[in-house]
C-alpha positions as CSV (number, residue, x, y, z in Angstrom):
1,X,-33.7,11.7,-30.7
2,X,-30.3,11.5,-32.1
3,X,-27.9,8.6,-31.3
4,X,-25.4,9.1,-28.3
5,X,-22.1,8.1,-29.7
6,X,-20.3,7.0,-26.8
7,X,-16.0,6.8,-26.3
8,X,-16.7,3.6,-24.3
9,X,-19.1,0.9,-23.9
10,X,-18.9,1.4,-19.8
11,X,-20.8,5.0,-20.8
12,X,-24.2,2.7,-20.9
13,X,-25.3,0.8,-18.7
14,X,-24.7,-3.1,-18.6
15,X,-28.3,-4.3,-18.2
16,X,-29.7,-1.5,-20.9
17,X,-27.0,-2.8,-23.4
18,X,-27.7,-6.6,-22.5
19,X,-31.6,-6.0,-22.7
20,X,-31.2,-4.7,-26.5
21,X,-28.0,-7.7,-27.1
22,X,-29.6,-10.8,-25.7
23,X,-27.9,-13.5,-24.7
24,X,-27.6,-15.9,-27.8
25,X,-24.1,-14.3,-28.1
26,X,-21.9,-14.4,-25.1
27,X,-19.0,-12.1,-26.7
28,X,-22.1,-9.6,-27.7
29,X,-22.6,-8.7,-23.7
30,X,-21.7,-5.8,-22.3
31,X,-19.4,-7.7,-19.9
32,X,-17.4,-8.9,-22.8
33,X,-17.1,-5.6,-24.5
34,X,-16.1,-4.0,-21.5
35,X,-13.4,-6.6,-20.4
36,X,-12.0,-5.8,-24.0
37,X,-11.5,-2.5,-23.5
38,X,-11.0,-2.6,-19.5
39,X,-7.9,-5.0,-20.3
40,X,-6.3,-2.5,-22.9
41,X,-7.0,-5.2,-25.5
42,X,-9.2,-2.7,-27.4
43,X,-8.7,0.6,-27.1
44,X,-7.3,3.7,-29.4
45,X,-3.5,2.7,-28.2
46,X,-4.4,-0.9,-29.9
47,X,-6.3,0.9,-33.1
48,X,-10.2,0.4,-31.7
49,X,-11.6,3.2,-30.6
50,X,-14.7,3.1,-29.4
51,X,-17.7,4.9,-31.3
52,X,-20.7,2.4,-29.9
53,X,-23.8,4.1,-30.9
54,X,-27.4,4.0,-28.7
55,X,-30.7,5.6,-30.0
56,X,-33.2,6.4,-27.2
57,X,-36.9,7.0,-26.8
58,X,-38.3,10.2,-25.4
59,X,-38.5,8.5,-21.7
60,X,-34.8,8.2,-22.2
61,X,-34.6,4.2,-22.7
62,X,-32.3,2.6,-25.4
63,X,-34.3,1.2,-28.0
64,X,-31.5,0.5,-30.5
65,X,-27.3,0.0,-30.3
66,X,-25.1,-0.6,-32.4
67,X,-20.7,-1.7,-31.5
68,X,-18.7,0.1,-33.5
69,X,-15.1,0.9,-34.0
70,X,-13.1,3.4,-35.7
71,X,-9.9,1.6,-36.7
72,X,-6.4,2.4,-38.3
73,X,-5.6,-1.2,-39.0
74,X,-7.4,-4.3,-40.4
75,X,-6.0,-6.5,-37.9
76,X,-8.5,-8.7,-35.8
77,X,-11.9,-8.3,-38.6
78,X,-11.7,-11.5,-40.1
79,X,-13.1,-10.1,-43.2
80,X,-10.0,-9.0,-45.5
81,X,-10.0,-5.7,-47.2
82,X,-6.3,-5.9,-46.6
83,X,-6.1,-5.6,-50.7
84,X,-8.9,-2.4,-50.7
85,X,-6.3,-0.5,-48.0
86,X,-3.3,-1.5,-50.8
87,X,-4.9,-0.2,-53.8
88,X,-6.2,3.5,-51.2
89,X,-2.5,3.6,-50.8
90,X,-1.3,3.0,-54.8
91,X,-3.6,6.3,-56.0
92,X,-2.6,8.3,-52.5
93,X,-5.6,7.8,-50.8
94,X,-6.1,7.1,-47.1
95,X,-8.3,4.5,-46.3
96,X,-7.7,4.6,-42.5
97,X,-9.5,5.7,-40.5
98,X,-12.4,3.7,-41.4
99,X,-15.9,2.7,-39.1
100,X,-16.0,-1.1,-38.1
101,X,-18.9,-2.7,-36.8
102,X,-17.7,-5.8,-35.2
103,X,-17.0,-7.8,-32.1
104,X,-13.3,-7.4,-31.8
105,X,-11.3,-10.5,-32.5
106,X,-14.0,-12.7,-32.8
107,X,-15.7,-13.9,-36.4
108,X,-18.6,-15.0,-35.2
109,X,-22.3,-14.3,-37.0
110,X,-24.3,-11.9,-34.9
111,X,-26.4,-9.3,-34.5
112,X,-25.3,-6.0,-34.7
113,X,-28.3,-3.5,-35.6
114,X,-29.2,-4.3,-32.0
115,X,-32.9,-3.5,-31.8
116,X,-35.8,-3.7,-28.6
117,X,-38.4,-4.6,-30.9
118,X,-36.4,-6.8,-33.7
119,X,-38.9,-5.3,-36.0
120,X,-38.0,-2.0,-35.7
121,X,-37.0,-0.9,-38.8
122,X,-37.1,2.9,-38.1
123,X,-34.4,2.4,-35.4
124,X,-32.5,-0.3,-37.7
125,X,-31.7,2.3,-40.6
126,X,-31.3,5.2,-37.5
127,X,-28.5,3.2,-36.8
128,X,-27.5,2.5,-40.3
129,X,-27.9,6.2,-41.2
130,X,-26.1,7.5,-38.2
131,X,-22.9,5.8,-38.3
132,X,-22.6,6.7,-41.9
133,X,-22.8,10.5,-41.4
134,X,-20.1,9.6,-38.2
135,X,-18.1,8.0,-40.8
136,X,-18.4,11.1,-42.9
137,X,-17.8,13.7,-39.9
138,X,-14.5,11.4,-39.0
139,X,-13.7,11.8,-42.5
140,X,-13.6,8.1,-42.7
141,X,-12.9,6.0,-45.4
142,X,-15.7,3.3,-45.2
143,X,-18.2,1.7,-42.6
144,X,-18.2,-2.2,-42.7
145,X,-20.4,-4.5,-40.6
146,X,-18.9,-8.0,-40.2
147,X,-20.0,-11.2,-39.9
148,X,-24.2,-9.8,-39.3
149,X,-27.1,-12.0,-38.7
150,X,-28.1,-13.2,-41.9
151,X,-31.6,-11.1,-40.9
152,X,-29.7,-7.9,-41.2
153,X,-29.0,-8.1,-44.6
154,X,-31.9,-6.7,-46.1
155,X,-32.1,-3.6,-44.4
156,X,-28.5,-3.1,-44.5
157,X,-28.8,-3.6,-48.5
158,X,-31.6,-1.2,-49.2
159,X,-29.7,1.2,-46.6
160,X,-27.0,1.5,-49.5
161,X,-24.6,-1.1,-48.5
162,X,-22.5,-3.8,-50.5
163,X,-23.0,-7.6,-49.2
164,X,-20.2,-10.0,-49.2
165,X,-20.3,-13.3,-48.6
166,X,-17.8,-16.0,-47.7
167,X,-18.5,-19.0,-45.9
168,X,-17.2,-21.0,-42.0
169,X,-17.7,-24.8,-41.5
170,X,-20.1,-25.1,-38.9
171,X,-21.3,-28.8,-37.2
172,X,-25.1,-29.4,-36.2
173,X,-25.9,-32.1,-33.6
174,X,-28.5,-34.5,-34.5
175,X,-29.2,-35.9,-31.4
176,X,-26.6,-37.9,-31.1
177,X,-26.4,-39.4,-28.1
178,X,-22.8,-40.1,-27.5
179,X,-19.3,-39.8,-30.1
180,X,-19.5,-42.8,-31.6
181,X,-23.3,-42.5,-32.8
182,X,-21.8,-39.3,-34.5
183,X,-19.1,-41.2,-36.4
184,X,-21.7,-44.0,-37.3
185,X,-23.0,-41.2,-39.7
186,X,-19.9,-41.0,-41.8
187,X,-18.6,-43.2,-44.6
188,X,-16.3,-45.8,-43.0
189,X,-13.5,-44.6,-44.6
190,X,-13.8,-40.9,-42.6
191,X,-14.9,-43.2,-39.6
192,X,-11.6,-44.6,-39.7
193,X,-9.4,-41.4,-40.3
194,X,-11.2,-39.9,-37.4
195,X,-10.5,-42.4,-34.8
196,X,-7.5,-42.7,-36.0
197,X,-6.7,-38.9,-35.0
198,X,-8.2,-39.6,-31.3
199,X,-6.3,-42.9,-31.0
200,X,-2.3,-40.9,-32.4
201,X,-3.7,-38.5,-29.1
202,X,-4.0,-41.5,-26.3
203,X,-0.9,-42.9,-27.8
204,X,0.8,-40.0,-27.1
205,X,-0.1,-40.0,-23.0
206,X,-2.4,-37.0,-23.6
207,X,-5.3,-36.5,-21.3
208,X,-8.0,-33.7,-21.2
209,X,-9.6,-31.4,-18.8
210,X,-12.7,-29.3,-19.1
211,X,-13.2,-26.1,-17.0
212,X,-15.5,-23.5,-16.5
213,X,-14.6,-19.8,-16.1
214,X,-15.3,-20.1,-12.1
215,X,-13.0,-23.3,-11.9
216,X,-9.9,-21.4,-14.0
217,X,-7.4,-19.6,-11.3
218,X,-5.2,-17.0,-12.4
219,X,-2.0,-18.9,-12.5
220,X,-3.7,-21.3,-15.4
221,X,-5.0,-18.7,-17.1
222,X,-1.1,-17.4,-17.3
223,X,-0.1,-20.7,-18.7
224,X,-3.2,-20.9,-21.1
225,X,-2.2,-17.6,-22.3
226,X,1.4,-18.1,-22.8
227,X,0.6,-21.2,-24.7
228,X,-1.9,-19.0,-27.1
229,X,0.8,-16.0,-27.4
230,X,3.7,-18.4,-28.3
231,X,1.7,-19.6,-30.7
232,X,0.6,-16.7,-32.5
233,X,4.1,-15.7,-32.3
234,X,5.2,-19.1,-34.2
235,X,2.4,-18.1,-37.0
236,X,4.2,-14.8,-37.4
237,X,1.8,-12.7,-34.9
238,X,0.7,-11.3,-32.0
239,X,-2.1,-12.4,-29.7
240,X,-4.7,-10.2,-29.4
241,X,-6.2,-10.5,-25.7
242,X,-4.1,-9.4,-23.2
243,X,-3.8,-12.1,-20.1
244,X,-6.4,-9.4,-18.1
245,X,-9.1,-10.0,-20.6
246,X,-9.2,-14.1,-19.9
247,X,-8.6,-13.6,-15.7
248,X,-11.6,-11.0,-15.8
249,X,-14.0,-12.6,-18.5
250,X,-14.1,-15.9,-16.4
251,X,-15.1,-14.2,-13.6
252,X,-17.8,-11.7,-15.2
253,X,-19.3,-14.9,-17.6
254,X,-18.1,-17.8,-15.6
255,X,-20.8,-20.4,-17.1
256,X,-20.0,-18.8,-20.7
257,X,-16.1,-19.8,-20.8
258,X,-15.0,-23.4,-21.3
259,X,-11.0,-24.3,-21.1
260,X,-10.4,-27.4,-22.6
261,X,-6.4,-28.7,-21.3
262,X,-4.3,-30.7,-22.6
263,X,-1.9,-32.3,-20.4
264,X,1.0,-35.1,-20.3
265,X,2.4,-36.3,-17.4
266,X,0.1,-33.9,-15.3
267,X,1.6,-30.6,-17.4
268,X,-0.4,-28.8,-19.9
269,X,1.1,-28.9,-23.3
270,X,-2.3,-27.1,-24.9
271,X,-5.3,-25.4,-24.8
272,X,-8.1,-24.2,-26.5
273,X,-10.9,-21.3,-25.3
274,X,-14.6,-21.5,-26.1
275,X,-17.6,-19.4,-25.6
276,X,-20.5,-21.2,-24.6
277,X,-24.6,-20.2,-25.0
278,X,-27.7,-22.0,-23.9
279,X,-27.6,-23.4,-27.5
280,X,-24.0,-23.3,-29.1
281,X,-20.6,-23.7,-28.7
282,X,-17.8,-21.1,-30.2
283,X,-14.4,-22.1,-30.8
284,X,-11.5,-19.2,-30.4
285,X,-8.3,-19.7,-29.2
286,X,-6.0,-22.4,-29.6
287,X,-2.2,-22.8,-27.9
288,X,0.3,-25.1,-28.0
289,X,3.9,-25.7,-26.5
290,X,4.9,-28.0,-29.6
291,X,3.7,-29.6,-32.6
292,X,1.6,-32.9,-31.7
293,X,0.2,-35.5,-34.1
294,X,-3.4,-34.8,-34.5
295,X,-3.7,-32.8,-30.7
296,X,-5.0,-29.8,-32.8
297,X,-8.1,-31.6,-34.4
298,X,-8.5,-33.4,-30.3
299,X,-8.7,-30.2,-28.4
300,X,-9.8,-27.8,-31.0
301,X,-12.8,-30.1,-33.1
302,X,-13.7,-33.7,-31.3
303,X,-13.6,-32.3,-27.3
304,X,-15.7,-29.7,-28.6
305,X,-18.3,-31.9,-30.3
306,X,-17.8,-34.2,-27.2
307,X,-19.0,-31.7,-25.0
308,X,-22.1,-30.4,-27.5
309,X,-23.1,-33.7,-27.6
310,X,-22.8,-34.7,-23.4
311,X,-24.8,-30.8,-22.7
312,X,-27.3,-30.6,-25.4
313,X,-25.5,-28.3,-27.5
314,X,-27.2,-28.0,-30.8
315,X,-24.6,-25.5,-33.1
316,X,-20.6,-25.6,-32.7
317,X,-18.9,-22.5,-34.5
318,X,-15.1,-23.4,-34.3
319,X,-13.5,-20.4,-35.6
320,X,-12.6,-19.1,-39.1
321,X,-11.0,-21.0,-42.4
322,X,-9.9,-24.6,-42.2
323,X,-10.6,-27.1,-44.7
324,X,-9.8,-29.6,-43.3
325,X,-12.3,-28.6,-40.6
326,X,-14.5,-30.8,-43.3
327,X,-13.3,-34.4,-42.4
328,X,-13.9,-34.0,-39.1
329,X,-18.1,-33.5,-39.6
330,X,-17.6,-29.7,-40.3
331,X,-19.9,-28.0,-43.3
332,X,-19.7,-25.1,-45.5
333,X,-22.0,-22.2,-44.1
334,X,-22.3,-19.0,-45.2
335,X,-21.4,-15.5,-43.8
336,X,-22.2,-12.5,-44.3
337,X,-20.4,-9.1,-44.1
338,X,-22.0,-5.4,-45.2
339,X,-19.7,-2.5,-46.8
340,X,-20.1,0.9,-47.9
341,X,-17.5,3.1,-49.2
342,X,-17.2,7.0,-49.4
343,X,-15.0,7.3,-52.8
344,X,-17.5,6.4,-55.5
345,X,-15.0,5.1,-58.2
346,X,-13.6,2.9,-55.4
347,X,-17.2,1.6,-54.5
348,X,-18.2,1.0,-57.8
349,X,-15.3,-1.1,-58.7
350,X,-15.3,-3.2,-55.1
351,X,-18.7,-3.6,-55.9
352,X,-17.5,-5.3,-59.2
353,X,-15.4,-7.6,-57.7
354,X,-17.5,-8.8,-54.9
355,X,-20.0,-9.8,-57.5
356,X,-17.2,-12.0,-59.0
357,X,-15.9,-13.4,-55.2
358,X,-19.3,-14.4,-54.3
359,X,-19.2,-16.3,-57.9
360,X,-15.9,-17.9,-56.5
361,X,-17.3,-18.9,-53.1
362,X,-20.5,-20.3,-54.2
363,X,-18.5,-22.7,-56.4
364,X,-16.2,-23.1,-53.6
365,X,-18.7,-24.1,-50.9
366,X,-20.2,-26.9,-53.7
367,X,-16.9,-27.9,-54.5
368,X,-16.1,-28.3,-50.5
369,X,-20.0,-29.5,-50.0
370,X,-19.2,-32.5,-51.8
371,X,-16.1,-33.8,-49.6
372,X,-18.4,-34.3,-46.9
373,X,-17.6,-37.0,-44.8
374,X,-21.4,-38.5,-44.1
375,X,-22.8,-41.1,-45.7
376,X,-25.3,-40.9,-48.2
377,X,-27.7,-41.9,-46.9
378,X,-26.9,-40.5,-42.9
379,X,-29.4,-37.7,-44.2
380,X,-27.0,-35.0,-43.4
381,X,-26.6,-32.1,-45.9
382,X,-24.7,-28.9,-46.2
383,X,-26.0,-26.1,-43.7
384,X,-25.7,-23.6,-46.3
385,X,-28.7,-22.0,-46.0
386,X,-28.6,-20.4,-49.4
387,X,-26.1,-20.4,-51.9
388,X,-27.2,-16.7,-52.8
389,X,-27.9,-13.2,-50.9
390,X,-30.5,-13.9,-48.4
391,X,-34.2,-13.1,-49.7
392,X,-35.6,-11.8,-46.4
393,X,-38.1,-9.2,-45.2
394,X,-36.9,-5.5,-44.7
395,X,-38.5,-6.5,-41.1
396,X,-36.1,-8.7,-40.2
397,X,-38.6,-11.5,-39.9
């Protein structure tokens, strides 16, 4: 049957999308998707319109999904083509609108050929094949997927799109069993710098508070999000969730949100949002009413390991970028995005240069791999799981 291509995600059913999503990725749910668009955050007034695609079997039951976007801006991906749209633009060619697989605003790996038998490879490249003949019918530049599941990549290569690869700095608990057995793993010199940073924080009369999404009223989540706004503002930006979208997440995923405050003399002077999983921990917002020395790496890095390591958590994503993400027990891993674009000369020559930036980053990640703050001999190595495209089964196994 063909694909339904529907204008919003509210069009299926929460528990049909959530059966084929999981729920290893909070911000994959329906409820998240929704809230994005219910709030205005995402919609075709913001440049996301809706074009989420479900394939069902003759009984009518979604077997395979996929979020998708057509866009008119780059803003919110992550993955910079920023450069692609500039050189469109130099020979008079329009390279929005353009298809974007994604979750909006939020560069964290995951799935997005979302499948009811994950080796379904039929459905996969139904879903692949569809949204390129959308693309085409929209007369649409391009179709990326960002930030996939590493197990994607296979089929998405052999369906005829471009890999690229960059790379976050991801932490992995060990088992630690409190902070301090975490630090004992790094050279004493990065021992040192670190609780250095948590010591200029107590210094400074700074105290924290975790919360829940069912333990967040509306009035925090208004200073919480003023905090995160101003600060996007300093940076030269906008803040892309609307107030609505934090007020109606915590209550659809309470036990998925985490607000970590930061307070002196019983105000908060920061905050810092995270999605939480069974397993991981994902690190996105961050707001601030000033500059304080070393709150960033408190709120932002060490509460968050804090908290991995007090509930078992076993993966911390903490956003995009950041070197210095490095020192604090952070480690190159790599990412994964999937293009294809409709102008052959274009394609050919992107195709070019991602050859060369994947050069670039492999060199950068060893380069970065070897700043690592553990000890030799802590037996803790680079999560890179491959330095090169992944070598994996069309299956997806």
């Amino acid at each position: 049957m063909p694909a339904d291509i529907l204008a919003s995600i509210n069009e299926i059913p929460a528990h049909e999308w959530n059966a084929l999503a999981g729920n290893r990725w909070p911000f994959l749910r329906h409820e998240f998707l929704a809230t994005a668009e219910s709030s205005g955050s995402v919609s075709p007034l913001t440049g996301w319109q809706p074009r989420h695609l479900v394939i069902r079997d003759r009984y009518g039951k979604a077997r395979a999904a996929m979020p998708l976007y057509e866009k008119t801006h780059s803003w919110g991906e992550f993955v910079f083509d920023w450069a692609w749209a500039q050189a469109y633009h130099r020979v008079g060619i329009d390279y929005y609108p353009k298809l974007v697989s994604a979750v909006p605003f939020t560069p964290a790996p995951c799935r997005k050929l979302l499948l009811a038998d994950i080796d379904d490879t039929e459905s996969a490249r139904e879903l692949v094949d569809t949204a390129l003949q959308l693309a085409a019918d929209r007369h649409c530049s391009s179709l990326h997927l960002q930030f996939i599941d590493p197990l994607e990549a296979d089929i998405l290569a052999s369906s005829g799109l471009m890999l690229r690869k960059d790379c976050q700095f991801h932490w992995h608990n060990r088992g630690y069993r409190s902070f301090d057995e975490f630090l004992a793993s790094f050279s004493s010199a990065k021992r040192r710098k670190a609780r250095q940073d948590r010591r200029y924080v107590v210094e400074q009369g700074i105290s924290f508070r975790r919360l829940d999404g069912s333990q967040v009223d509306a009035a925090t989540w208004a200073s919480v999000h003023e905090l995160i706004s101003s600060t996007f503002r300093r940076h030269g930006s906008m803040p892309y969730f609307k107030l609505a979208f934090f007020v109606e997440l915590s209550r659809q995923l309470p036990q998925q949100i985490l607000l970590i405050l930061a307070e002196r003399e019983r105000k908060i002077i920061a905050a810092a949002v995270f999605y939480v999983s069974e397993t991981s921990l994902y690190g996105r917002y961050w707001g601030a009413d000033a500059d304080y020395n070393a709150l960033h790496f408190e709120t932002c890095y060490y509460q968050g390991i804090d908290y991995c390591i007090e509930h078992g958590k076993q993966h911390f994503e903490p956003g995009t970028q950041g070197e210095h993400k490095i020192s604090r027990g952070f480690l190159p891993v790599t990412t994964w995005s999937a293009h294809w674009l409709a102008h052959k000369e274009f394609a050919e020559a992107i195709s070019l240069y991602l050859d060369d930036e994947q050069r670039h980053i492999e060199r950068y990640m060893a380069l970065v791999d070897d700043h690592s703050p553990y000890r030799d001999d802590s037996n803790v190595g680079s999560q890179n799981q491959s330095h090169n495209r992944p070598l994996l089964e069309s299956g997806g196994k």
